[in-house]
C-alpha positions as CSV (number, residue, x, y, z in Angstrom):
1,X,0.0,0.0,0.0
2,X,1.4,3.2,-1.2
3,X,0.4,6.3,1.0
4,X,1.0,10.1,-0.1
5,X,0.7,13.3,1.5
6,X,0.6,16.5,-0.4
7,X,0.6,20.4,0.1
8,X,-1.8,21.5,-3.0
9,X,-1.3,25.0,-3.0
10,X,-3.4,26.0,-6.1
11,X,-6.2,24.4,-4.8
12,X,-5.9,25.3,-0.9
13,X,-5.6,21.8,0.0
14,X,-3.9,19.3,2.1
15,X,-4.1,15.5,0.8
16,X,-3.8,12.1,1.6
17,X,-3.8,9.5,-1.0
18,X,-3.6,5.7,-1.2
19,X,-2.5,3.7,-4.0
20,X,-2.7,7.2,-6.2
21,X,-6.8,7.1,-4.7
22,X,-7.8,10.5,-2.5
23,X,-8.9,9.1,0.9
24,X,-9.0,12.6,3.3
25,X,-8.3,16.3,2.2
26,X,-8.3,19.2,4.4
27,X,-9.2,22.6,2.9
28,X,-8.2,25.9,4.0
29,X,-8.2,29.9,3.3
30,X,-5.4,32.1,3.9
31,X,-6.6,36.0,4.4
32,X,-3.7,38.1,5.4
33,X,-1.6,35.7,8.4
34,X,-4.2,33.9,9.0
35,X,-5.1,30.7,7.8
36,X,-8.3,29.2,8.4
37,X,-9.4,25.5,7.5
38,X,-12.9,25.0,6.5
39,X,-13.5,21.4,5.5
40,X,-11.6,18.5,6.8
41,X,-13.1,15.1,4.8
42,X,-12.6,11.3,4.4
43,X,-14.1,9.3,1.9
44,X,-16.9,7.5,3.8
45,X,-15.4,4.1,2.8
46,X,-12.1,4.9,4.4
47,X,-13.3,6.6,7.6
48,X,-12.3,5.1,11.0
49,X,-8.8,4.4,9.8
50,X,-7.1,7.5,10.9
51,X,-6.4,9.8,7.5
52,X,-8.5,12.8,8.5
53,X,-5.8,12.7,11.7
54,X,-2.8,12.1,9.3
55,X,-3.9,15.0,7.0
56,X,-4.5,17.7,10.1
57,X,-0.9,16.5,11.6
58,X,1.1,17.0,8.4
59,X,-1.0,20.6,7.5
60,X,0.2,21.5,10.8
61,X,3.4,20.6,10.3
62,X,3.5,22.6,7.3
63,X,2.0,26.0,8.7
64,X,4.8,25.9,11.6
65,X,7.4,24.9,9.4
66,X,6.9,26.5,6.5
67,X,4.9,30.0,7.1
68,X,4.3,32.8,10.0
69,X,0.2,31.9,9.6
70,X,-2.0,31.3,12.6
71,X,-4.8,28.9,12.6
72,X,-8.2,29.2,12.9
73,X,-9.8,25.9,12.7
74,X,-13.4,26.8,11.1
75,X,-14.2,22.7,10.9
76,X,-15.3,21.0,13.7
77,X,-12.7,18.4,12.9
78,X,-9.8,20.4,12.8
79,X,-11.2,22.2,16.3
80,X,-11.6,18.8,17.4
81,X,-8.0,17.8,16.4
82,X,-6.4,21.3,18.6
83,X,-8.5,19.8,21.6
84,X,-6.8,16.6,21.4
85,X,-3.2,18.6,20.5
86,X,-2.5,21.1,23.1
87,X,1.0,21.2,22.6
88,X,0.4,22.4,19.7
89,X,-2.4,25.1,20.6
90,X,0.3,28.1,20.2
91,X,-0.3,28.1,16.2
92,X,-4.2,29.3,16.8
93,X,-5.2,32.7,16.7
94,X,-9.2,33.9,17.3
């Protein structure tokens, strides 16, 4: 099994893929240094098996990493996903 996870920035979109097949995606906005994800989603065949989780992680690897955004988790999931993160509650913004 062949997993994949990818920063599409043209169409504002985190992505998991396996064996080349989109399982979870995580959408987002960016408006000025903020960066707000809107829709977190798993293909209802795939759900229970942890992708919406792997998606979130790597996104938010990304946005420390890689920009000066702050978060602001508009989907419950992602909201969800900070509850259960703490440690990692310094990237959010209101």
């Amino acid at each position: 099994m062949s997993e994949e996870l990818k920063h599409d920035t043209q169409a504002h979109r985190y992505t998991l893929t396996v064996d080349g097949k989109l399982v979870s995606a995580a959408d987002y906005r960016v408006n000025g240094d903020r960066i707000s994800f809107t829709h977190t989603f798993t293909d209802p065949m795939q759900r229970g098996n942890g992708y919406a989780g792997r998606v979130v992680d790597y996104a938010m690897d990304d946005v420390e990493r890689n920009t000066k955004y702050r978060v602001v988790p508009m989907c419950w999931y992602v909201a969800k996903w900070f509850d259960e993160h703490p440690e990692r509650a310094h990237l959010l913004t209101r």
